[in-house]
KEKE-3310 file (N, C-alpha, C; in steps of 0.2 Angstrom, whole numbers, plus 5000, padded with zeros to 4 digits):
npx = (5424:5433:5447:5459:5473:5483:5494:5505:5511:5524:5521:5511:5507:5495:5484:5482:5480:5467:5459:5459:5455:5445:5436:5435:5429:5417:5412:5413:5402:5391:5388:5385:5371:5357:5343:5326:5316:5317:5323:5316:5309:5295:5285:5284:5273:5259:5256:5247:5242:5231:5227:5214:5221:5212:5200:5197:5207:5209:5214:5227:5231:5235:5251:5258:5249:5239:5235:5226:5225:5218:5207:5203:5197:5194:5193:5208:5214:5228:5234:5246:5255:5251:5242:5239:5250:5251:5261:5259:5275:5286:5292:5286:5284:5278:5275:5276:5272:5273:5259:5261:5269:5286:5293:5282:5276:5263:5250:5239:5242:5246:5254:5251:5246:5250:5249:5262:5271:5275:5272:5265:5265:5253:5254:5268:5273:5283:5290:5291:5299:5292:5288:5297:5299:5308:5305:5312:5317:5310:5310:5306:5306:5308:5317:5320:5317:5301:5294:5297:5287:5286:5280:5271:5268:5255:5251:5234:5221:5209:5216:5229:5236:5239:5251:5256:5266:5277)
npy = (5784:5769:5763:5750:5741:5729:5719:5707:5695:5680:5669:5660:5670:5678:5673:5674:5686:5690:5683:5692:5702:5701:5697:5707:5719:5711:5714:5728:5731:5727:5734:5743:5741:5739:5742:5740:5756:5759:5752:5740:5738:5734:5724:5719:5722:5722:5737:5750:5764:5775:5790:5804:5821:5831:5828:5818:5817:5830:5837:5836:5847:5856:5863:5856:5848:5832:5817:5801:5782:5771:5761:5749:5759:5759:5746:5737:5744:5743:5745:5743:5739:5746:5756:5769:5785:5799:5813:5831:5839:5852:5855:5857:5842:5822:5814:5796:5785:5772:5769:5762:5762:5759:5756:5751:5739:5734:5734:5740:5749:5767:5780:5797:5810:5828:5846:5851:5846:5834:5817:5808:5794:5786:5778:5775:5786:5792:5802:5807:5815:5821:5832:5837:5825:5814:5805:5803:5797:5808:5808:5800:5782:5773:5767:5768:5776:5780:5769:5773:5773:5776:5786:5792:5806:5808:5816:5821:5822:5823:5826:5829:5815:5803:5792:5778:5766:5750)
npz = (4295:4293:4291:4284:4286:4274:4279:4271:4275:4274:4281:4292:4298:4292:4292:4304:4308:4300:4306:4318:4314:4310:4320:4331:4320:4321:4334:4334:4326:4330:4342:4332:4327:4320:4326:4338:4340:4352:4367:4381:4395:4395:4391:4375:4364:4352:4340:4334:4327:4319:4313:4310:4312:4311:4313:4321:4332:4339:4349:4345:4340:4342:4350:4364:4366:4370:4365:4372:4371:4376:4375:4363:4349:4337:4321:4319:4329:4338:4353:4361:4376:4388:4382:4372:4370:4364:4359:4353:4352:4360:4352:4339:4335:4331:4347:4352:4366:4376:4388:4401:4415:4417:4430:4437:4427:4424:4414:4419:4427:4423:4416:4415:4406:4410:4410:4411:4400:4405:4409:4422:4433:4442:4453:4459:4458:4448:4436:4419:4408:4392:4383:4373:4366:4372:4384:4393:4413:4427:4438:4455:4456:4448:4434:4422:4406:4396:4388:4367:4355:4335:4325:4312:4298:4288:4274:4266:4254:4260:4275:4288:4292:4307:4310:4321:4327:4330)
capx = (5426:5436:5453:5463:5480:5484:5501:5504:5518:5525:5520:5504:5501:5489:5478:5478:5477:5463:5452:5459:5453:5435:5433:5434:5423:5412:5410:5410:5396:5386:5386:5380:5368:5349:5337:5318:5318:5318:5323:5312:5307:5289:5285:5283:5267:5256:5255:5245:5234:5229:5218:5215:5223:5209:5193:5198:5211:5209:5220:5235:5230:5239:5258:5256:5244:5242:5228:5227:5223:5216:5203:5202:5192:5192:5194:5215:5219:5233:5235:5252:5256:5248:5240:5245:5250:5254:5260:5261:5278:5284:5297:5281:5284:5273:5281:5272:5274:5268:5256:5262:5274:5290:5294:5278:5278:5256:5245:5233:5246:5248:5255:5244:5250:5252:5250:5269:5274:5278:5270:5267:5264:5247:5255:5274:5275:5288:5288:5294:5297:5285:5287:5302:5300:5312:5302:5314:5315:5315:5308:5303:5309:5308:5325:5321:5312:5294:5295:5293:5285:5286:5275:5273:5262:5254:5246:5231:5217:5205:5217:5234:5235:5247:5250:5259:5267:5283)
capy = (5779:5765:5761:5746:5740:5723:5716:5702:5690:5674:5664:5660:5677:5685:5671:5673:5692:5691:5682:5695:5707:5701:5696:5715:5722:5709:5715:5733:5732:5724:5740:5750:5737:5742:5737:5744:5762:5757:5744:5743:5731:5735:5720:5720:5721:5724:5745:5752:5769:5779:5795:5809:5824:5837:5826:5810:5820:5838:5839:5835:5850:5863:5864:5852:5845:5823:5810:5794:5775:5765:5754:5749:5764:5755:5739:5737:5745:5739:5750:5742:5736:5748:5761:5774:5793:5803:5822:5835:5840:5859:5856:5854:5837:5821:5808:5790:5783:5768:5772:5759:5764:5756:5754:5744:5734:5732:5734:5744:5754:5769:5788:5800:5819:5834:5853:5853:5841:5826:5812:5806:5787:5788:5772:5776:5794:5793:5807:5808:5822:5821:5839:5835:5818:5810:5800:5802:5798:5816:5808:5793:5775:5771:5765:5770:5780:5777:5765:5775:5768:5776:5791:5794:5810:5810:5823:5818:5826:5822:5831:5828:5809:5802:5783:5776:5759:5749)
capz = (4290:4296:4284:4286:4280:4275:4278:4270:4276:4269:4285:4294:4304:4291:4291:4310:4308:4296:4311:4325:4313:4309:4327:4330:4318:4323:4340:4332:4321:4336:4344:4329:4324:4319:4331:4337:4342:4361:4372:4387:4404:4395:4384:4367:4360:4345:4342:4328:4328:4312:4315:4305:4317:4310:4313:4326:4337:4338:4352:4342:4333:4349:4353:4370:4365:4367:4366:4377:4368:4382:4373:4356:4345:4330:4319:4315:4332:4343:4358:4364:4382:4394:4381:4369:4374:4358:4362:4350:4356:4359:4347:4334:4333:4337:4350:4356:4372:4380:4393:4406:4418:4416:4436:4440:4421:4423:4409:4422:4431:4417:4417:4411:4405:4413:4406:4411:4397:4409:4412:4430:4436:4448:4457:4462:4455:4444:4431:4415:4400:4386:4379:4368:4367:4376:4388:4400:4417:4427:4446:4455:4458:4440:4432:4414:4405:4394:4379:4364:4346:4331:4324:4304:4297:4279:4271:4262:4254:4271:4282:4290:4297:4309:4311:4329:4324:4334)
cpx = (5432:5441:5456:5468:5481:5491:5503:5512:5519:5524:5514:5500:5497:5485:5474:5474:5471:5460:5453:5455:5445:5430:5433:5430:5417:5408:5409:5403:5391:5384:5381:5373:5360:5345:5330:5321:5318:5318:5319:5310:5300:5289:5283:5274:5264:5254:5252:5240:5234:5224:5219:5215:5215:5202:5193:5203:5212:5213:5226:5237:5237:5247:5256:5251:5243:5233:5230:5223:5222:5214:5205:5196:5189:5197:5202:5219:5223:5237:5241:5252:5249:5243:5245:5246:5254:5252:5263:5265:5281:5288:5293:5281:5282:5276:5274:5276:5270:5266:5259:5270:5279:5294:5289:5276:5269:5254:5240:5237:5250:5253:5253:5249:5250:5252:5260:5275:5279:5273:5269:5262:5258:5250:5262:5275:5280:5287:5292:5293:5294:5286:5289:5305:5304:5309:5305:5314:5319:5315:5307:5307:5310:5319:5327:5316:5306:5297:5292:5291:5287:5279:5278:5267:5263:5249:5242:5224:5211:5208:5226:5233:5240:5244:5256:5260:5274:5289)
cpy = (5775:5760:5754:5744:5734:5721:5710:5699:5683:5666:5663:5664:5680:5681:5672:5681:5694:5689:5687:5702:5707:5699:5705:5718:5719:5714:5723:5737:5729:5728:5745:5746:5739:5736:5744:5751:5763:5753:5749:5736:5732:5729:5721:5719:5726:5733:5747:5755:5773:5784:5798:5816:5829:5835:5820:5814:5825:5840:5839:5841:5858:5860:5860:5847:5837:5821:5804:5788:5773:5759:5755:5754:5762:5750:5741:5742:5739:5745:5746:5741:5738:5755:5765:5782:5796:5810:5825:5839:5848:5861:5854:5848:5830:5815:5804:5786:5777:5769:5767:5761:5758:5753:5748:5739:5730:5735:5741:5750:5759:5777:5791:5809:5824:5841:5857:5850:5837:5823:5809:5797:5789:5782:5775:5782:5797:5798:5807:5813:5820:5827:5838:5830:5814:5803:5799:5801:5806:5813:5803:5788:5770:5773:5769:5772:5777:5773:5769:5772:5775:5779:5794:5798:5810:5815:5819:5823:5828:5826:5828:5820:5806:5795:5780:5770:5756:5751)
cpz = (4293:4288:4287:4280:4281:4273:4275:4271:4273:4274:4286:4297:4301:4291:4300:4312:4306:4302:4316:4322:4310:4315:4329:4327:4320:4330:4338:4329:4327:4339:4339:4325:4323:4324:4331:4341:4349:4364:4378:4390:4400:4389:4377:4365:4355:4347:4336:4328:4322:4313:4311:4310:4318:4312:4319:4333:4335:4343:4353:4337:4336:4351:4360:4370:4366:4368:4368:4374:4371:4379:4365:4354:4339:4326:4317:4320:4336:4347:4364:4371:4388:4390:4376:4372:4369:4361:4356:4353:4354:4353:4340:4331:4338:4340:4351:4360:4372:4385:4401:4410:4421:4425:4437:4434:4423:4419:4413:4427:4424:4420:4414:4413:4408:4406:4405:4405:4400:4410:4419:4429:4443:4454:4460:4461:4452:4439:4428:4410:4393:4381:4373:4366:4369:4380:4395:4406:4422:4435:4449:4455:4453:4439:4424:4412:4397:4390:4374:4358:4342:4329:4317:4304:4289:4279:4265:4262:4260:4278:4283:4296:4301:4310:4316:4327:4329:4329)
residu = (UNK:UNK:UNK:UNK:UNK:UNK:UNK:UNK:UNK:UNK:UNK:UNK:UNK:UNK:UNK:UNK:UNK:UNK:UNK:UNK:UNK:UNK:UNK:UNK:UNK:UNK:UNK:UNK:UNK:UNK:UNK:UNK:UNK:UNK:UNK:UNK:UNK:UNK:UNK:UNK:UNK:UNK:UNK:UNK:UNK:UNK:UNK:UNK:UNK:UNK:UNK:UNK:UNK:UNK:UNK:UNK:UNK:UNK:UNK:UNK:UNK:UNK:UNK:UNK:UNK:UNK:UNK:UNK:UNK:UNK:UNK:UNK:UNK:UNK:UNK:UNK:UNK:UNK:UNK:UNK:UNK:UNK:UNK:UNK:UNK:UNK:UNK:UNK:UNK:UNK:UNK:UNK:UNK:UNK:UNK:UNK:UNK:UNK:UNK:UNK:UNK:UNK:UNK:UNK:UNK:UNK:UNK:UNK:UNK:UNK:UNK:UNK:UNK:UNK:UNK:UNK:UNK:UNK:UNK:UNK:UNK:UNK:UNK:UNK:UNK:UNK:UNK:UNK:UNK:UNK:UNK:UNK:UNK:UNK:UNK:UNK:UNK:UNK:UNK:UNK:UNK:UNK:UNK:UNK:UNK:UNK:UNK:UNK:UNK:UNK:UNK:UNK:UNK:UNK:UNK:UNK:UNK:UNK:UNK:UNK:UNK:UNK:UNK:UNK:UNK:UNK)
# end
């Protein structure tokens, strides 16, 4: 928590104090400021997948477990730059990545999973952590690690649904 004391004097220094001390916060609060849940060299674009984990992704259903969104499956998707790669992670919880690999920044050049929970780049071989979401970079000529999105799970009478969104 952040205190402050106001001096107040009978000349012009608290008006100039007041601006040395809002130019300050200014530039504090810019740092803590809300933004999306990762910057990334990977462009932005449209991300929205809805399954139901127990009947559309069954291999979301196993500790390591992920599934890969290349094409569109159905109406209302939005499979983001280079693809989606959602992994049920060991920490039981479910991460999304985007599939294009942040080195080469193509649509068609992706990273595809591993039983190790890392992702590898079939182009430059960069490899990233996946397991415990991170996205990491662990190898490779890559600077930064995956772009992740955003992964919500409801419970509904139909089964357990997870919905992938930016």
């Amino acid at each position: 928590m952040l205190t402050f004391v106001l001096l107040i004097n009978t000349d012009n220094s608290m008006a100039i104090n007041c601006k040395k001390i809002s130019s300050v916060l200014l530039v504090i609060f810019s740092f803590f400021s809300c933004d999306s849940i990762d910057k990334s060299v990977i462009p932005d674009s449209p991300v929205y997948i809805e399954r139901n984990i127990h009947s559309e992704a069954l291999e979301l259903r196993t500790i390591g477990g992920y599934k890969t969104f290349i094409e569109i499956d159905q109406y209302g998707d939005a499979i983001g730059f280079g693809g989606i790669l959602v992994q049920y992670g060991y920490d039981e919880v479910y991460y999304a990545f985007d599939m294009a690999c942040p080195h080469e920044v193509d649509r068609n050049v992706r990273v595809f999973p591993n039983e190790n929970g890392q992702a590898v780049c079939s182009t430059c071989g960069s490899v990233f952590s996946i397991g415990y979401g991170s996205g990491n970079r662990l190898s490779g000529p890559v600077k930064e690690g995956l772009r992740r999105y955003r992964v919500s799970i409801s419970e509904t009478v139909a089964g357990t649904i997870f919905r992938v969104s930016r």
